[in-house]
C-alpha positions in Angstrom: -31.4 104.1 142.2 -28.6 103.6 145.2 -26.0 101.3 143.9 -23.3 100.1 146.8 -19.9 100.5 145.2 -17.0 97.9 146.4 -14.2 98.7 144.7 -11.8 95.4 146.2 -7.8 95.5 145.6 -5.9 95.3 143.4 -7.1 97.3 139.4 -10.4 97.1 141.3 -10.8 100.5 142.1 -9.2 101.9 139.0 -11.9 99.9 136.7 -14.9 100.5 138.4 -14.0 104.5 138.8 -14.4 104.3 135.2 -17.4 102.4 135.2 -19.1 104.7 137.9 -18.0 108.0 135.5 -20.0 106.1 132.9 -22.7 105.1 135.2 -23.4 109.1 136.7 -23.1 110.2 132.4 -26.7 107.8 131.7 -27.9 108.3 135.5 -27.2 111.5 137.0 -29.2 111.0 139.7 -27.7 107.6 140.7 -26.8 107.2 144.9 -23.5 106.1 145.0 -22.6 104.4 148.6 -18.8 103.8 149.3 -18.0 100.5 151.3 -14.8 98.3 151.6 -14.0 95.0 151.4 -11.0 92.3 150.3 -7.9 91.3 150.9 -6.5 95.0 152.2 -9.6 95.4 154.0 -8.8 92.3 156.0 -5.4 93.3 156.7 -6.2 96.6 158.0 -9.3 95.8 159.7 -8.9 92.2 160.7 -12.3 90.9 158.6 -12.1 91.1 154.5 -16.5 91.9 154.5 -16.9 94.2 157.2 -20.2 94.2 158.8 -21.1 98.0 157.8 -20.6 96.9 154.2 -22.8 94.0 154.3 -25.3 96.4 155.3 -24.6 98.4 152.8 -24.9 96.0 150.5 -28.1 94.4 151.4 -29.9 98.5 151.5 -28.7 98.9 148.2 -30.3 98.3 145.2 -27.4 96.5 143.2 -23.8 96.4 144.1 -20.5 96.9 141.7 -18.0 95.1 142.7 -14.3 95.5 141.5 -11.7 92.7 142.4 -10.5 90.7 145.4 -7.1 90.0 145.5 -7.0 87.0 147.9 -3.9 85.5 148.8 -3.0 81.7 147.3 -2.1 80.2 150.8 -3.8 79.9 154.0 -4.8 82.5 156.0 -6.8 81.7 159.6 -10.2 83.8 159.8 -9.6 84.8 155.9 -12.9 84.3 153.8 -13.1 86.0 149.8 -15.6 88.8 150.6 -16.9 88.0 146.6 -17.5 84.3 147.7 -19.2 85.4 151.0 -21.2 88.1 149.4 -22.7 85.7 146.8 -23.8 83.1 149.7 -25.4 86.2 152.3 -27.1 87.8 149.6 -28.2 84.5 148.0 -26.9 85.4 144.5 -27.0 81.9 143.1 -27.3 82.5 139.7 -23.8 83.7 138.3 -24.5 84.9 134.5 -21.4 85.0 132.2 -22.2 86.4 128.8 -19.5 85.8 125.9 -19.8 87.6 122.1 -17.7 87.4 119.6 -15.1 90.0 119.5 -15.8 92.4 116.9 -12.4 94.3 115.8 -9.8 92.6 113.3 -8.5 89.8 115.1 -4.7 91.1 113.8 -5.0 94.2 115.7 -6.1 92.6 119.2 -3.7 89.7 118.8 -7.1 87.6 119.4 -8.5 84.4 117.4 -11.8 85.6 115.6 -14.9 84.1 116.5 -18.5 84.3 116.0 -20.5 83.3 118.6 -22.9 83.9 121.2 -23.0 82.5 124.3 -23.9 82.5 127.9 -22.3 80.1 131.2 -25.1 80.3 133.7 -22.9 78.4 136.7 -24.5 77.9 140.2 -22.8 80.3 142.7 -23.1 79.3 146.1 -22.5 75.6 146.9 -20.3 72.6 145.0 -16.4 72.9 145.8 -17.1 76.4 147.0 -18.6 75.5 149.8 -15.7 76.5 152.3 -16.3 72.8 153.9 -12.5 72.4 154.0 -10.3 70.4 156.7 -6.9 69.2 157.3 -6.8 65.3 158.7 -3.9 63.2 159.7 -1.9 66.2 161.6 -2.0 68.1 158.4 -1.4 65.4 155.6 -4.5 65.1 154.3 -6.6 68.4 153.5 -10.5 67.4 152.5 -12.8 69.4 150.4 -16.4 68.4 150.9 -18.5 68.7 147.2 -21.8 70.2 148.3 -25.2 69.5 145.9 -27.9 69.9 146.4 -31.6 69.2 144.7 -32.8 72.6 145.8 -29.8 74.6 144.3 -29.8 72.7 141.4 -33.4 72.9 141.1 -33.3 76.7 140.7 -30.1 77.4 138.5 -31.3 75.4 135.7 -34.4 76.8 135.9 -32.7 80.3 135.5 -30.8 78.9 132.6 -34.3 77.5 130.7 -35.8 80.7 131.3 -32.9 82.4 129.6 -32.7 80.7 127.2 -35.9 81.4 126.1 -35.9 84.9 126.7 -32.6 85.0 124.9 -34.6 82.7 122.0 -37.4 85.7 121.8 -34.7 88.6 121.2 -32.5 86.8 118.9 -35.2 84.9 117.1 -33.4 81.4 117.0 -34.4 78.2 118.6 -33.2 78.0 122.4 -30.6 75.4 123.4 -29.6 74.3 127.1 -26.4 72.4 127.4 -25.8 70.7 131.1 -22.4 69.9 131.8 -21.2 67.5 134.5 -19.2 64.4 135.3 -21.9 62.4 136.3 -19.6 59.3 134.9 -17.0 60.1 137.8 -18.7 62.0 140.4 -21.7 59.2 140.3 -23.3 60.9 143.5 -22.9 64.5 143.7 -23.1 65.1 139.5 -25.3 62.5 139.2 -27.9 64.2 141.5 -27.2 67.4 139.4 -27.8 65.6 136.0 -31.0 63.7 138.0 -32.6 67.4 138.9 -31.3 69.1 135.4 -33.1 66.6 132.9 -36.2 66.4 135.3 -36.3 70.5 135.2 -35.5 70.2 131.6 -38.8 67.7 130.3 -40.9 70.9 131.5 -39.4 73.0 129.1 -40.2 70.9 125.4 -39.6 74.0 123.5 -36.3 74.0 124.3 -33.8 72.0 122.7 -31.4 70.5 125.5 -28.4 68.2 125.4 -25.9 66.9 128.2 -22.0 66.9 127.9 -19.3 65.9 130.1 -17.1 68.6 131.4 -13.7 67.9 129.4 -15.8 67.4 126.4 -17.3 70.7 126.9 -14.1 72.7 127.6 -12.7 71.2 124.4 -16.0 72.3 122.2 -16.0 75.5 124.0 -12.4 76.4 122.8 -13.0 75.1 119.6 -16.2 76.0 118.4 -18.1 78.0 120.6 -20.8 79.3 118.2 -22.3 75.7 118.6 -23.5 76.9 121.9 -26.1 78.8 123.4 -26.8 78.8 127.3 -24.7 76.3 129.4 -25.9 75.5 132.8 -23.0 73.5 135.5 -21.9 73.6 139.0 -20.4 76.1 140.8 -16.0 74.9 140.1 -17.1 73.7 136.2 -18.8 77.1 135.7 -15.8 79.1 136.9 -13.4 77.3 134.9 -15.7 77.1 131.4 -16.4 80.7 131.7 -13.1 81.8 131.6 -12.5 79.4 128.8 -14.9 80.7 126.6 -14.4 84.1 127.2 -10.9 84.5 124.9 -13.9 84.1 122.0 -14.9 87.3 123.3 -11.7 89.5 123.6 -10.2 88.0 127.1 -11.0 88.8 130.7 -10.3 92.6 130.0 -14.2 92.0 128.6 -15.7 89.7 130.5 -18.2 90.9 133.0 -20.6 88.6 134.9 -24.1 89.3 137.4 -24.6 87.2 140.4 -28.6 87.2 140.6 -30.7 86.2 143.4 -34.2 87.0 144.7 -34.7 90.7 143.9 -30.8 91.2 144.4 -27.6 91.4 142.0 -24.2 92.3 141.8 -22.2 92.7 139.1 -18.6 92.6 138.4 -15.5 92.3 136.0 -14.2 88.6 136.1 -10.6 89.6 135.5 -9.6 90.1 139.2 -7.0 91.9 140.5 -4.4 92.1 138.3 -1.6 92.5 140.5 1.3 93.0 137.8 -0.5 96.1 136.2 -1.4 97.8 139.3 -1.6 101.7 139.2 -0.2 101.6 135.3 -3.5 103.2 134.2 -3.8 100.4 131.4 -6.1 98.3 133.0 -9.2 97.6 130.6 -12.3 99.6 132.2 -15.0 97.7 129.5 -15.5 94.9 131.2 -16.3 96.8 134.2 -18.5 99.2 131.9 -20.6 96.2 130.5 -21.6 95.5 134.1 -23.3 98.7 134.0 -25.2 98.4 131.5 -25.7 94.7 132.8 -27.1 96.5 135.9 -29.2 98.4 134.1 -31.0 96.1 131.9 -31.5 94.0 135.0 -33.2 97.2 136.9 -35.3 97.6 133.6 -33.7 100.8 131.8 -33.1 99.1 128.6 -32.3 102.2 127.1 -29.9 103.4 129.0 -28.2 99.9 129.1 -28.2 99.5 125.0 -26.5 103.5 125.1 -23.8 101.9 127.4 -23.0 99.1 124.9 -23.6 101.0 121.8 -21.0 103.8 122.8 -18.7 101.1 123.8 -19.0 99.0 120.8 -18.2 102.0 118.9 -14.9 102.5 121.1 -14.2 99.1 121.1 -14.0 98.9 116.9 -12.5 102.4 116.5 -10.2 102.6 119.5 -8.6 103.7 121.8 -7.8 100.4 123.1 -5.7 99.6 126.1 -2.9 97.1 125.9 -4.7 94.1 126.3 -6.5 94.5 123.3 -3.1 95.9 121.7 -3.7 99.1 122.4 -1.6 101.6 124.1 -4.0 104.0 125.6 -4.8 104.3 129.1 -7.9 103.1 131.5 -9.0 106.7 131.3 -8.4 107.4 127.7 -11.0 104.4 127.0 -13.3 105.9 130.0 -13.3 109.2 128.4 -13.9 107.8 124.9 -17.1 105.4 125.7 -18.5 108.7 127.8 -17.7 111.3 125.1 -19.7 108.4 122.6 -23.2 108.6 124.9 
């Protein structure tokens, strides 16, 4: 297996050297290939994806990534490398998984919750599109809202089919949940909404229901157990995601895989973290989950369900970093998970 390793800015590189550690301890034999990208990259080199690492990328057989630390303003010839890694590679299928957190919710300072979930959030069109101007000598800036039938078309199919594979494992009825705002955006949603319920009829074994996207933020802080797989467009799915996941210990556990076409990459969702840069304390188990998210999705179940056991066990008996309320470091929690397998 040759898995290209981005490690990004920011606690990029400091997460996903423990998630590589963990990744060499249940594949010994696993190619590692080094390549750059992100915000540094761009200042150094001019280009924040570098030709060689696209190549590298598109060789490999998955890719962990780390973080991207791109700036909040402007910056002429900038482009997130994550953003135009998911549209080269075609990953349109962005997978965020949330469960539960399963440690006393007075230790991790976290609301309990039992619930499992997945946001299934279409990954290379919508608001992300990059079709951005400025008009009127710079007093107007346009975003153009890109849908179309063909993207839609496939990301709700990948959410019907997991849900019924999900269905098989857990042994419950499958439920799809499409969330737009097909009452305001009447064109763009409501083309979504169109292709979603026509997708949906060929799937009668699955239970399926429609909600707007306010109304589904508000149900997914509230009372996420009542869902099971939510399918939306590309802005809505980055936003829900990260709502949900505080059900499942915050974005120091949230990990995600970008799916295409006999590609994926997988990565932690909690960025770059500037303010805890070179601290140590950054949480590595999100980062870890995306191995064994890689690894399920290259078929070594075993392996994967080794990676989660060990870090379920770390995760209820500690050592935790301080996100968690912890006070141990990145490599403390590395060691522990490893020292588990």
């Amino acid at each position: 297996m040759q898995v290209c390793v981005i490690s990004g800015d920011g606690i990029g590189p400091e997460v996903l050297g423990a998630a590589v550690n963990v990744l060499r301890a249940v594949v010994p034999d696993v190619e590692l290939i080094e390549a750059e990208a992100g915000w540094a990259t761009f200042q150094r080199l001019g280009v924040a994806l570098p030709d060689t690492t696209l190549t590298a990328a598109r060789a490999a057989d998955a890719v962990l990534f780390g973080a991207v630390a791109s700036p909040s303003h402007n910056v002429p010839g900038y482009r997130s490398p994550i953003v135009a890694l998911r549209r080269e590679l075609d990953l349109y299928a962005n997978i965020r998984p949330v469960v539960g957190l399963q440690i006393d919710p007075t230790i991790s300072n976290r609301p309990a919750a039992t619930c499992n979930l997945v946001v299934v959030r279409e990954n290379t069109e919508g608001l992300y599109s990059g079709r951005e101007r400025l008009e009127d000598g710079g007093d107007t800036a346009i975003a153009e809202r890109v849908i179309t039938r063909r993207a839609s078309t496939r990301i709700v199919r990948a959410a019907f089919d997991l849900a019924r594979s999900r269905a098989v494992a857990n042994h419950a009825q499958p439920k799809v949940t499409i969330v737009h705002k097909a009452n305001v955006l009447r064109v763009s949603d409501g083309l979504f909404r169109t292709v979603a319920l026509d997708v949906a009829a060929g799937y009668p074994d699955i239970t399926t229901e429609e909600m707007l996207v306010d109304v589904a933020a508000m149900r997914l802080a509230q009372h996420p157990e009542s869902f099971d797989v939510v399918v939306t467009t590309n802005l809505f799915g980055d936003i829900l995601s990260d709502v949900a996941c505080i059900h499942g210990g915050g974005l120091g556990l949230a990990s995600s895989a970008n799916l295409g076409e006999g590609r994926a990459l997988f990565e932690p969702v909690h960025g770059a973290a500037p303010d805890i840069v070179g601290k140590g304390i950054a949480n590595p188990l999100a980062a870890i989950e995306c191995v064994a998210m890689l690894l399920e999705w290259r078929h070594l179940g075993s392996a994967a369900a080794r990676v989660r056991a060990a870090a379920a066990r770390v995760l209820a008996d500690g050592p935790r970093t301080p996100d968690l309320g912890g006070a141990s470091t990145t490599a403390d929690v590395a060691r522990a998970v490893i020292e588990r397998l």
